[in-house]
VEXMARDREN-242549 format. One record per residue: x negated, y, z negated of N, C-alpha, C in turn. Coordinates in steps of 0.05 Angstrom, whole numbers, plus 5000, padded with zeros to 4 digits. Atoms other than C-alpha are relative to their C-alpha. Layout:
N
XYZXYZXYZ/...
END
This chain:
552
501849945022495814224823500249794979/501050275026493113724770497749864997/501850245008488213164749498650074986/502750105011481313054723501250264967/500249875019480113374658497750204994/500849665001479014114647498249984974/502649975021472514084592500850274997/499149665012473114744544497950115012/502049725001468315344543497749864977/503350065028461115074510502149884983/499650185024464614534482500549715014/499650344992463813834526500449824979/499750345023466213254481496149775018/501150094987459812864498500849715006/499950294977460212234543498449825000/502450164994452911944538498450064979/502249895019446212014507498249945022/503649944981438812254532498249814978/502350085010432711974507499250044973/501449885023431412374451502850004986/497750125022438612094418502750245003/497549845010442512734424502549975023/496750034984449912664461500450205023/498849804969450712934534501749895019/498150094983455012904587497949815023/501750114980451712364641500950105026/499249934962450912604713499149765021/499950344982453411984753501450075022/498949964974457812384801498650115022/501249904958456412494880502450105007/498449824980459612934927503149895000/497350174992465412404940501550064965/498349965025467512414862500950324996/499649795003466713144854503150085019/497249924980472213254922501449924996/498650065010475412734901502150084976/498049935020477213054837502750245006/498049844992479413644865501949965018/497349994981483713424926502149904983/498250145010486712974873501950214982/499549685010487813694832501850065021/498349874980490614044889503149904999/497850154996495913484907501449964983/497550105026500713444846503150035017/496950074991507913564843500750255010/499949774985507014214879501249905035/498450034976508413794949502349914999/497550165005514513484912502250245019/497849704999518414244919499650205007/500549834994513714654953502150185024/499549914967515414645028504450155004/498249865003523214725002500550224984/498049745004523315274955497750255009/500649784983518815685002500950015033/497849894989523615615057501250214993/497349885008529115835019499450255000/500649805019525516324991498050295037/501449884973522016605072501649945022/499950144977524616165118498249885014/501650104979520315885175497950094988/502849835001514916415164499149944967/501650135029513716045098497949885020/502650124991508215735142497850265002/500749725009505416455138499150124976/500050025032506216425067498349804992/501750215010501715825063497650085010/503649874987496616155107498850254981/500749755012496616835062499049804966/501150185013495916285003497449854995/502850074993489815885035497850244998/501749864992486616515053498950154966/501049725025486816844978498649724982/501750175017485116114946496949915019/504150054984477916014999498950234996/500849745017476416734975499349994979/500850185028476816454902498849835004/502450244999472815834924497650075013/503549904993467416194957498650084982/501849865031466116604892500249714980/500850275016466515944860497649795002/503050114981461215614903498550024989/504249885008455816034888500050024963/500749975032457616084807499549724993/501150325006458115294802497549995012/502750074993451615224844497550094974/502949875020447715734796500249914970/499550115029451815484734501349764996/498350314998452714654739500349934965/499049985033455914664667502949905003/497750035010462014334638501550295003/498049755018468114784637499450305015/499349794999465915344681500650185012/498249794990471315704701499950154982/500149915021472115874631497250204988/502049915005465016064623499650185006/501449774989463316534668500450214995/499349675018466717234637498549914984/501450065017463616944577497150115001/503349884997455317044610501050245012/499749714992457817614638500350264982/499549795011461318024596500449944964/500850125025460417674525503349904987/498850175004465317434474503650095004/497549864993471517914480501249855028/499150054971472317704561499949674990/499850355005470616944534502549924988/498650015010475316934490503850045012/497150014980481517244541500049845018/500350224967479216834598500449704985/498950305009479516204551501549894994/497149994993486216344534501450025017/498749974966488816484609499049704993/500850324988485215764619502549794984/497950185020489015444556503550055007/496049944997495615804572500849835024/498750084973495815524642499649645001/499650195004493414854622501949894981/497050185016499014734567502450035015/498050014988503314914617501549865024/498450134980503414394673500849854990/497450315009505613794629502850135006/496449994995512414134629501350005027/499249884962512214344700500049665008/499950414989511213504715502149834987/498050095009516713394669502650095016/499049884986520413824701500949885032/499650164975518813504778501149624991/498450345011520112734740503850045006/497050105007526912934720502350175024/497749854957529613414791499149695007/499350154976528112744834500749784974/498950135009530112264780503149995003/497349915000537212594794501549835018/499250214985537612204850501549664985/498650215002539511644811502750014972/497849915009546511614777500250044968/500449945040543411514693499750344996/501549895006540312084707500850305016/499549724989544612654743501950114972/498449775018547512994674496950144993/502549915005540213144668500050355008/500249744976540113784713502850155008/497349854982546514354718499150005026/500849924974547314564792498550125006/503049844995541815064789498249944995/502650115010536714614773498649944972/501149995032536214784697500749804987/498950285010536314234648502950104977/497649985023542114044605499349964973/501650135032542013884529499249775009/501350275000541213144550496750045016/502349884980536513424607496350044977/501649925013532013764551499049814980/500950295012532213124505498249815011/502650194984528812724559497550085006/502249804993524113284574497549994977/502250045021521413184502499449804989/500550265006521312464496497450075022/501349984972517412574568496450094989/502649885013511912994532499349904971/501250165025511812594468498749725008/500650234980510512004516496050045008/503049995003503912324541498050054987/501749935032501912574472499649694998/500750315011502911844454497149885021/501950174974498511564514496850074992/503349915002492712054500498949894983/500650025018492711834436497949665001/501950384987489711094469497650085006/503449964994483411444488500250095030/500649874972480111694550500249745021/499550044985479711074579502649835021/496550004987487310914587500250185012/499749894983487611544621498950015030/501950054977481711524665501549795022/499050334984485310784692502150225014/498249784995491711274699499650195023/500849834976488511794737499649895027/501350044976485111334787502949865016/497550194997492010964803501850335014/498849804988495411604818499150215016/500749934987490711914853500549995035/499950134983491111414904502750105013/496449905001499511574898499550215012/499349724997498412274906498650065032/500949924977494412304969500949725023/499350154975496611675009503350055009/495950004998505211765003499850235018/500249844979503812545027499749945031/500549984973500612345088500349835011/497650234987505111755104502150095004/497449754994511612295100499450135035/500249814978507512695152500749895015/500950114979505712235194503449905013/496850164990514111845195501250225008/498749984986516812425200499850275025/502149914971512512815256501449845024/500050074982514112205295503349924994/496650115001521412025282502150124991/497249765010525612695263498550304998/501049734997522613295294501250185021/498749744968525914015329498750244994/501449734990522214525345501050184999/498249904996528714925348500650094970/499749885025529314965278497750244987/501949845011523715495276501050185000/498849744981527916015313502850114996/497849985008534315805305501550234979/498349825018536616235245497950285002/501849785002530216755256497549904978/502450215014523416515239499050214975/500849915025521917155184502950104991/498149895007529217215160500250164973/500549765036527617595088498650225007/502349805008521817965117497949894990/502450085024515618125086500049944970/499050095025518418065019500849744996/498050235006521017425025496349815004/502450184999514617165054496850094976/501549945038510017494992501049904977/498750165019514817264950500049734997/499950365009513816544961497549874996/502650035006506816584961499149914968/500349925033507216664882502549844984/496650085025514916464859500649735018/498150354980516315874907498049744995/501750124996510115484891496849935017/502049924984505315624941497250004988/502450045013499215794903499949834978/500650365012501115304850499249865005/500850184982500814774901497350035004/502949944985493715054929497749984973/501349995018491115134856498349734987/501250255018485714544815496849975025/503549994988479214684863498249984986/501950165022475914724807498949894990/499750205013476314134781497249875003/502250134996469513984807497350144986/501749745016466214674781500249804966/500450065024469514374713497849764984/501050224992466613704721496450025009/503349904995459014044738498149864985/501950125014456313724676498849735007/500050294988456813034703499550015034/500850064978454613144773496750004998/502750054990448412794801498450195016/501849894988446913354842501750315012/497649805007450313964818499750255023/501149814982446514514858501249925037/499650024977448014174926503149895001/497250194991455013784916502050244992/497149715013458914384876501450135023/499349804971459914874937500949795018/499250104982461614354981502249794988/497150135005466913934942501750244993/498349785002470214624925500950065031/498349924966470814845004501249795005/499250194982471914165023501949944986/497650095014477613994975501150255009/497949834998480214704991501749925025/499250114973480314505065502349795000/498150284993483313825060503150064988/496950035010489514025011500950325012/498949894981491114595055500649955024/499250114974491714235119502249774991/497550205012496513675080502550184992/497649965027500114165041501350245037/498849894971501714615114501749875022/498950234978502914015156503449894983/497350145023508513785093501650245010/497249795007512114475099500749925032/499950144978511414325184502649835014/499250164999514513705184503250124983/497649975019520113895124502150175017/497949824982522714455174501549925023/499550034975522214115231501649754995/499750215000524813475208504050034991/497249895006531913885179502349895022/498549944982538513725214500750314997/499649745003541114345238502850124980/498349935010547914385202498350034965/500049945034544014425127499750234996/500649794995541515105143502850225021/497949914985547615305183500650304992/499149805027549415835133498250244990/502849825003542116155132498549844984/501050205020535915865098500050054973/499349955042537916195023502449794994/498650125003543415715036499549675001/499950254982540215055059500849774972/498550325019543814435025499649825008/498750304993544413745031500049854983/499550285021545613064989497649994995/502850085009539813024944498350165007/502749794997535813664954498450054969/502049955029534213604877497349935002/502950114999528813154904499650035026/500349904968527313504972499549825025/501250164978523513045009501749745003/498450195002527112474982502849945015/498050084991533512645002500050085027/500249974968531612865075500849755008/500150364987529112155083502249805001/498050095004535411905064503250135026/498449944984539312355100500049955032/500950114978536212225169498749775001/499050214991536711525162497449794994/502050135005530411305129499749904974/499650095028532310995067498349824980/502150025011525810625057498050204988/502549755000521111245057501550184974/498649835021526611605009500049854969/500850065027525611044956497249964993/502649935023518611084953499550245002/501449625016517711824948502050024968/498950005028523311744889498149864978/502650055020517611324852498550094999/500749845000513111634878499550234979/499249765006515312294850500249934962/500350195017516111864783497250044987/502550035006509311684780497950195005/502849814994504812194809500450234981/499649735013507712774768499649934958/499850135026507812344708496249944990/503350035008499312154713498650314998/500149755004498912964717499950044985/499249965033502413074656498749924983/501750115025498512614621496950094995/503449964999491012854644500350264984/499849775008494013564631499650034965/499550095031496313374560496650064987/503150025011488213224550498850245002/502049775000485613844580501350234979/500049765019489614294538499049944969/501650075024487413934481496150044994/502950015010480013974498499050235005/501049794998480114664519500450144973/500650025033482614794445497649944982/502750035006476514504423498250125003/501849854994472414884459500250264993/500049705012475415524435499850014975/500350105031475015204363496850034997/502049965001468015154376497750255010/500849804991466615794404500550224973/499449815021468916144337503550114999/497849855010476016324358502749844998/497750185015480815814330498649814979/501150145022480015474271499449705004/501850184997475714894264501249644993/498550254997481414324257500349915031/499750174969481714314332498249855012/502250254991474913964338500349784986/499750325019477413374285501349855025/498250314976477712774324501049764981/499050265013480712084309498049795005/501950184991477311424315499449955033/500349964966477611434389499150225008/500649824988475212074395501650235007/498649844988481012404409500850274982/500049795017482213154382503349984994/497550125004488713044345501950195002/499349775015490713674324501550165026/499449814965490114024404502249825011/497950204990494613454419503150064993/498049975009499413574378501750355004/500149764995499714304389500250075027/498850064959499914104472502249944994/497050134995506713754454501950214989/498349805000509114374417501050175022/500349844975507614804467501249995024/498550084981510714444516504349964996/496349995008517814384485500350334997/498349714997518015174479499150025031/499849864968516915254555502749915009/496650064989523314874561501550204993/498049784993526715464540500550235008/498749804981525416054573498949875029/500450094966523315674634501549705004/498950344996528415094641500049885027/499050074970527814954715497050045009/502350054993521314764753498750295019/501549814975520815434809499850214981/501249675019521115984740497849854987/502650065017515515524704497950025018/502649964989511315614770499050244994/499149684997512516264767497250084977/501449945022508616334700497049915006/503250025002503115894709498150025029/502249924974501016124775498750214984/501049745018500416794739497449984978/502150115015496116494686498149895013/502650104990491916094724498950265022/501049784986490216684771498350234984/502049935017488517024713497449924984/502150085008484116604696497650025018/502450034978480716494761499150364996/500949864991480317234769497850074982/502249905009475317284723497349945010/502850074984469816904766498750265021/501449884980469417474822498350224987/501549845011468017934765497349914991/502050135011462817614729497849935031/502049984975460317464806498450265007/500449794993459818164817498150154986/500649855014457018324753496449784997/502450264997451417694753498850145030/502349944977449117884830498450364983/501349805005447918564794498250054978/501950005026444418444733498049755003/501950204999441417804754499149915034/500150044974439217864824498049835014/502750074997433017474823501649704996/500350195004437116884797500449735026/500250214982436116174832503249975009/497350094983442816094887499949875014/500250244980443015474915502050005022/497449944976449615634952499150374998/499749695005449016494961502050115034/498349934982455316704994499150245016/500549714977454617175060502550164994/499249855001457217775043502150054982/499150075037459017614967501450354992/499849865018458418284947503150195019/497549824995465118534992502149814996/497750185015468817844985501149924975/500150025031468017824907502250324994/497049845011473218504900501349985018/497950004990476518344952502349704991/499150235013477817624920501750104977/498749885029480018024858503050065010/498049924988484718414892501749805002/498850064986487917914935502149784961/499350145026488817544858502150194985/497549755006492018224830502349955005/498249934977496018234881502349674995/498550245008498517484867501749934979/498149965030500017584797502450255012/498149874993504318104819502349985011/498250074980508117884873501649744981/498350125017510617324811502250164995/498749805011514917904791500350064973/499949975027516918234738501249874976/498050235027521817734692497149865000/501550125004515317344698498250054990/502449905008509917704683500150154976/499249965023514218034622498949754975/499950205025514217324586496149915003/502050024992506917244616498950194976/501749815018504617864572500850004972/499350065032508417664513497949754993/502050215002504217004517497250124998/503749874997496917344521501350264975/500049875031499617834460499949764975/499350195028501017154426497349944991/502650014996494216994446497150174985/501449745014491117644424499449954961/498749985042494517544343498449755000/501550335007492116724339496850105005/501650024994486116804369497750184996/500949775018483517524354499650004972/499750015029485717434289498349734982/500150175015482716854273495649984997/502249984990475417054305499450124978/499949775021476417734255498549844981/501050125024477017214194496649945009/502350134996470616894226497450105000/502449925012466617334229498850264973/499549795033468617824160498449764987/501350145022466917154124496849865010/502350074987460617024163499149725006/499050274989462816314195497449935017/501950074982456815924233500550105027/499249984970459915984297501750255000/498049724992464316644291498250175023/500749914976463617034357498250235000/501249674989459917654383501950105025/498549904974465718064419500150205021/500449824971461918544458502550185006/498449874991467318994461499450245026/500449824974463519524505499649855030/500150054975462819064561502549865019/497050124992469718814558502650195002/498049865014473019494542501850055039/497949964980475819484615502549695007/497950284994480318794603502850145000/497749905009486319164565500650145018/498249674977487119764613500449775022/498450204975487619154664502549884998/497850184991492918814641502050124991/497749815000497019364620500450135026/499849914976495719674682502249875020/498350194977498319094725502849964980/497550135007503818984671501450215004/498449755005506619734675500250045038/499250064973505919624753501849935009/498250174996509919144761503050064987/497549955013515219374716500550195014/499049854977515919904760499650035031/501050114970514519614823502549935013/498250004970519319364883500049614987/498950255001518518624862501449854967/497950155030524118454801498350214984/500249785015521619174771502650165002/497749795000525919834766499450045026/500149864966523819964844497850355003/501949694993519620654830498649995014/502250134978514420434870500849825028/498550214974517520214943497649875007/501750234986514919624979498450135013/502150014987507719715003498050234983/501249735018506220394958498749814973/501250205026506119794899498549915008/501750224996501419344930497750265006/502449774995496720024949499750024973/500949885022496920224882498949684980/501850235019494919494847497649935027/503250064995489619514898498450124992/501449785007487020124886498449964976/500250015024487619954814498449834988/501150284998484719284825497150065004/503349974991477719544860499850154972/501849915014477020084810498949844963/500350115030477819644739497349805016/500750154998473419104788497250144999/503549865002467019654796499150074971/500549945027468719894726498249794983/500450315018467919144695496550015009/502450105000461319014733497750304994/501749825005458419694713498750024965/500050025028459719664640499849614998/501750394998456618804647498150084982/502150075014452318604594497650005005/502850014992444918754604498949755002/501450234992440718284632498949824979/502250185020437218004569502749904994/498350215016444517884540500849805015/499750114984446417574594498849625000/501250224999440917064600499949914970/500050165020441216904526502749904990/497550165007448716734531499549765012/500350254981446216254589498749874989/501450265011441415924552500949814971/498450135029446115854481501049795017/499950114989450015504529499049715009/500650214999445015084561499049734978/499950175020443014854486503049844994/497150155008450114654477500949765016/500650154990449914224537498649775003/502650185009443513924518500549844983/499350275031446813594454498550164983/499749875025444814154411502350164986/497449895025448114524356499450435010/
END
């Protein structure tokens, strides 16, 4: 998970100009940029630590775990398909609760977006300074459990004042950035596979200790807490990116599948290889136990250990560099998704001040805070996935609704992509998303709902002022079409607290996952029944398209 830059909600920074002088985004991209963005998304520092801490965390049948993964993120990208096709707009993931269910659902879904984008800079700080360990400046960094130390946490915030500083150069120091690591991020992977496929592979290690040794718990559980959907997460990135495609209707749907495709056959083949490529004595002990010299940086120290000491110093740079051009694109998007909630009415109107470069200063600075408090209740890279899978899931799950609630109020509209058999994969997409946030557990999803109350007070509160004093831009929050959000996420948060995974246990394994399905379809029929009437609907779509246009 990572790259390109996440554009807010109806608020593109513009890029160009039309004819008639006003500022739009130019549509210069083709198919290849669009996939591009996303495979380059997908591949972050999710293959740094995936394939080991969903072992640990399954065993073998973590390849199981990557398939239950794939299957719930091409579910999410099918209902993505068809919304990017009908809506080639900046930004929208974010959008779509917004035409759907007006400003209440805009407003939570824009926060899920923002929460999960201020949160991978740390998570890339985080993968920098586990394989940096490998070298001897830099092992007081990390106690034995992975968490950082005081020095550890010192570097962590130089690390993120670093890509505050960088952004601060403009877009196109980054842009150079991105295209440089891109390259990193998808050629090193599939040079690992390929060495060590052919030069340190046993088949034996599938069996050896028992290929589902946790169970089904162990293999749900890594789906969510080991990285898994992290890793699979940034499909998007092309939906976000809509405003700037040459040929939005036909390329959207097909750089979404086709990026889903490609970084699921890389990121499967990595765990593959990682198992098979094990001597047998590291695992000896069971796989909750597996050790060796240098597992801070997993891949790295394999290569080292079985005798490949070239391939182990370039994944240590590697690992360096690719997690580090992440961090820095991230840095931007949480800054410009700020903007866009600045300009939507629900943050105050310092987050659109830019500098002479353009750059919004304010969201910047407010990305680097943000990022030094995740260092402390999440000091270690597998509890910070933990969180922003949860967030970003939340965010996506708002597309199948808004799918569900758009085929029903707007059935007539133009679908250049129109998924076969939308209207059963769209709650079942929900669900299988429920179901993901969940399986994070409960220590996660606690600090998860403290975050979206923080969200609620800033952001709620600041709409209120906006529109008591009758602000240009203060919102319309539609509360009747949103009034089924709350009972959702208390629902799933009082679930879970008494659920089977890191709850009190009231709910045994499989009774919990029935009951957040259950719970799941009925809030998903509720949402699209109580959807915004068709007229509001189409006049949120067309505020929108003025805002795109380079109007006010």
């Amino acid at each position: 998970m990572a790259s390109v830059d996440q554009l807010a909600p109806s608020a593109a920074p513009p890029t160009g100009g039309n004819s008639g002088g006003s500022p739009t985004l130019r549509r210069e991209m083709g198919l290849i940029g669009l996939m591009w963005a996303s495979v380059g998304s997908i591949i972050g520092s999710g293959w740094l630590y995936g394939a080991k801490n969903a072992v640990v965390t399954a065993g073998p049948a973590a390849i199981i775990s990557w398939g239950i993964g794939a299957v719930a993120i091409v579910l999410l990208a099918f209902v993505h398909a068809e919304l990017g096709g009908m809506f080639p707009v900046a930004g929208g993931t974010a959008r779509y609760p917004h035409y759907a269910f007006g400003g209440l659902a805009g407003m939570s879904f824009g926060w899920f977006s923002w929460l999960q984008a201020a949160t991978v800079a740390p998570i890339e700080v985080e993968a920098m300074i586990g394989y940096a360990g490998h070298w001897e400046f830099a092992k007081g960094f990390l106690h034995e459990d992975g968490t950082l130390t005081i020095s550890g946490m010192v570097v962590a915030v130089i690390l993120m004042a670093l890509f505050v500083g960088v952004n601060f150069l403009g877009v196109r120091v980054l842009a150079m950035t991105n295209s440089i690591t891109t390259w990193l991020k998808i050629g090193v992977p599939l040079m690992l596979i390929f060495v060590l496929a052919v030069t340190n592979f046993h088949s034996s290690n599938f069996t050896s200790q028992g290929f589902a040794p946790f169970g089904v718990k162990g293999v749900l559980t890594a789906v969510s807490a080991s990285g898994i959907i992290f890793a699979l997460l940034g499909f998007e990135q092309a939906i976000q990116l809509a405003g700037e495609s040459k040929n939005p209707k036909r390329d959207i749907p097909r750089a979404v599948l086709g990026s889903v495709a490609i970084g699921t056959l890389i990121y499967v083949l990595l765990q593959v290889v990682f198992i098979g490529a094990l001597p047998a004595e590291t695992f000896g002990t069971g796989w909750a136990n597996l050790d060796f010299e240098g597992i801070s940086g997993p891949f790295a120290g394999l290569a080292m250990l079985i005798g490949l000491g070239w391939l182990a110093w370039v994944l240590y740079v590697d690992a360096i560099i690719s997690p580090g051009g992440t961090g820095l694109i991230y840095t931007t998007s949480t800054s410009r998704i700020a903007y866009g909630l600045s300009k939507n009415g629900y943050a105050p109107q310092i987050f659109e001040r830019t500098d002479k470069r353009g750059v919004p200063w304010f969201g910047l600075i407010m990305s680097f805070v943000t990022g030094i408090v995740c260092f402390a209740p999440f000091p270690d890279w597998q509890k910070l996935v933990g969180f922003i899978v949860s967030a970003s899931v939340l965010m996506y799950a708002g597309a199948p609704l808004a799918f569900g609630a758009l085929r029903r109020r707007l059935p007539d509209h133009e679908r250049p992509y129109r998924l076969p058999g939308g209207q059963v994969i769209a709650p079942l997409s929900f669900v299988v998303s429920s179901l993901i946030i969940y399986w994070a557990g409960w220590e996660t999803l606690a600090r998860l709902g403290v975050a979206i109350l923080i969200g609620y007070v800033l952001l709620g509160g600041y709409a209120a002022y906006a529109i008591r004093k009758g602000l240009a831009n203060a919102p319309k929050m539609e509360w009747k079409a949103a009034q089924w959000l709350p009972v959702y996420l208390v629902g799933l948060g009082v679930t879970s607290w008494q659920g089977s995974f890191g709850g009190q246990g009231n709910l045994p394994m499989w009774w919990d996952m029935a009951v957040v399905t259950v719970f799941s379809l009925a809030v998903y029929f509720w949402a699209i029944r109580v959807a915004l009437p068709s007229e509001a609907i189409e006049r949120n779509i067309e505020d929108v398209e003025v805002v795109d246009a380079g109007g006010h």
